[in-house]
C-alpha positions, 0 to 999 in steps of 0.5 A, a space after each residue: 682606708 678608702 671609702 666609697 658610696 654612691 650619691 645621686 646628683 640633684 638640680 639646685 639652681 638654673 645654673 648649678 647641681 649639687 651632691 651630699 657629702 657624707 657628715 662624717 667625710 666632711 668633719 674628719 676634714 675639718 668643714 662645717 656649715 659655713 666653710 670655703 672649699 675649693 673645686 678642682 677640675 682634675 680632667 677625669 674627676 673632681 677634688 673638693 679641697 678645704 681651703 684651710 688645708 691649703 693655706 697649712 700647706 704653704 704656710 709657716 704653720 708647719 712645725 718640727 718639735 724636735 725631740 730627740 738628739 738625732 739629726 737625721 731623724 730631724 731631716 726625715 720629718 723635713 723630708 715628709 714635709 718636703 714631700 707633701 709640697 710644703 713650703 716652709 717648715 719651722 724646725 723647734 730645737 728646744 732642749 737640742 739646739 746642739 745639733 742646729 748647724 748638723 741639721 742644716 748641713 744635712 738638709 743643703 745636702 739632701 734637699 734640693 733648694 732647700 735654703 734658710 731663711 729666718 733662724 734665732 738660737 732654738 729655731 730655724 725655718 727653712 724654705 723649699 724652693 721648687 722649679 716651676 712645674 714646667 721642669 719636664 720629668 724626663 729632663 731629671 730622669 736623664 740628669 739622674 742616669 747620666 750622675 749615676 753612670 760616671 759615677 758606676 764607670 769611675 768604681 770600676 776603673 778604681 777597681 782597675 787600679 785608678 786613682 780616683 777619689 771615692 768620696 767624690 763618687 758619694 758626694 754625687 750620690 747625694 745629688 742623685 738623692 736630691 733629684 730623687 726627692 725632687 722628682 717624687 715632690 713633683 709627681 706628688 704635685 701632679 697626682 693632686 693637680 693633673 693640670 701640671 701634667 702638660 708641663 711635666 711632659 707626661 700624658 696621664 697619673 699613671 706614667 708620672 707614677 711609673 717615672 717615678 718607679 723608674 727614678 727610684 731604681 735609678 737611685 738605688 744604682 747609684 747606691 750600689 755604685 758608690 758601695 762599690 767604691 767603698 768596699 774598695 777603699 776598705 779592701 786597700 786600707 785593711 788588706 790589699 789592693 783588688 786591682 792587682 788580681 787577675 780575676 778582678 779583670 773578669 769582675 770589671 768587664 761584669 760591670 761594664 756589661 751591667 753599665 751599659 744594660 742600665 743606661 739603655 733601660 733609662 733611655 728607653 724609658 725616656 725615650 719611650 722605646 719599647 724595642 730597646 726596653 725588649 733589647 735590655 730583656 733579651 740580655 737578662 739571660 746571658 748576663 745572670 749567666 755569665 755573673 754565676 760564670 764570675 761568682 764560680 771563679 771567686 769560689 774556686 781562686 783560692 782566694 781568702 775569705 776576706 778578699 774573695 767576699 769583697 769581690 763577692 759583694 762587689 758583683 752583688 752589686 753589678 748583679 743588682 744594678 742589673 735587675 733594676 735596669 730589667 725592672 725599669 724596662 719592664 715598667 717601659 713596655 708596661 707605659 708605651 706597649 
């Protein structure tokens, strides 16, 4: 909850104002008459951070009580961490020690630069190494959208008939992941320290915020992406090979259209380009047209139910991929219009 009052500024000194701050502000932050703040200049405002706050954030004062058998429980708790720009987290097994080597494991996937650096048989501690801040937000995003287009191109030449591996198209779902985190650790950075904000290579909260938006998108494609794949090797191993329909051709072409929507809405974002961002726009109506066009087709192949709702729910899938490209041009001529 936000709160807000209004408080007059007084002289205090030759050199120096000050300004109450309401008590009960003050105590639900843990200062007192005596205690050490720091003032941040934060461009068009100031913060008053507790210094025992900071010294928490950083420090192996950060607990995980595990307490449950659930490692991806476990890892959401370090992803809160994670994004609070903490440091170094201790994970307590207690009772659960079972599931020490799972934890790890997810966390190396997950995390990026996460590594372990101290563990006994109840207790790991993992440390989180960020790249400096000069790590320009636009670099990652552009990182992200190149994984997740080889990744959505390698689905639809399966579908084709390829040979390719599907589990390598989720093992780099899991890099677009890592990226994602690190992305909204940075930015959650630079909210909290807007002098970061030149070596993020964005101009102001808001378009770090709105780069964020964009990410988020990013990886929900890759999501789709990598379902695509799966709902292909599950059609294989139960029933059939989709590549030897013809209607599959109509679908894969579907995909492509969709491919090339989502890299220009990226790249216009990086790029900050508002005519391609109203290019990608102005495809928005002849491609839901032509995704019913396909949807019909399915509907009346004759197909059965089990393989014509796979191919329903592969062009779900295009048709999503889609309207996050459409969200992410939007968010384009929302930040350079």
């Amino acid at each position: 909850m936000v709160e807000e009052e209004v408080r007059k500024v007084v002289v205090s000194g030759r050199s120096s104002i000050a300004i109450t701050i309401p008590k009960k502000w003050v105590s639900a932050l843990g200062i007192s008459a005596g205690s050490h703040v720091l003032l941040r200049f934060m461009g068009d405002h100031i913060a008053v951070i507790p210094i025992g706050r900071l010294a928490r954030g950083s420090g192996i004062n950060n607990v995980v009580e595990v307490d449950r058998e659930n490692p991806e429980y476990v890892l959401r708790k370090l992803i809160t961490h994670y994004l609070r720009g903490v440091d170094e987290v201790r994970v307590r097994l207690g009772k659960y020690i079972g599931i020490k080597e799972e934890v790890k494991e997810l966390v190396k996937e997950r995390i990026s630069g996460a590594e372990v650096i101290e563990e006994d048989n109840n207790y790991v501690v993992f440390r989180f190494v960020t790249p400096a801040p000069e790590v320009p937000i636009r670099r990652l995003l552009n990182r992200m959208i190149l994984t997740v287009l080889g990744m959505f191109k390698d689905s639809l030449d399966i579908l084709s008939g390829s040979s390719l591996d599907p589990g390598d198209i989720i093992d780099r779902d899991n890099e677009v992941d890592r990226l994602y985190l690190l992305i909204e650790r940075l930015v959650m950075m630079g909210i909290t320290d807007q002098s970061i904000l030149s070596r993020l290579e964005v101009n102001s909260s808001r378009e770090l915020v709105n780069a964020l938006m964009v990410s988020k998108s990013i990886e929900r494609s890759g999501d789709h992406s990598w379902r695509i794949a799966q709902i292909i090797s599950e059609a294989y191993q139960s029933c059939c090979k989709l590549s030897d329909l013809p209607i599959v051709r109509d679908v894969v072409e579907l995909g492509l259209n969709s491919v090339d929507i989502l890299r220009k809405s990226v790249m216009s974002f990086i790029n900050g380009d508002v005519d391609e961002a109203m290019e990608v726009l102005d495809r928005r109506i002849a491609m839901r047209s032509k995704s019913l066009e396909v949807i019909k087709s399915i509907y009346g192949s004759g197909l059965h139910v089990d393989i014509g709702g796979r191919l329903m729910m592969i062009v779900e899938s295009i048709r999503r991929v889609s309207e996050y490209s459409y969200d992410i041009a939007e968010i384009t001529l929302d930040t350079y219009g």
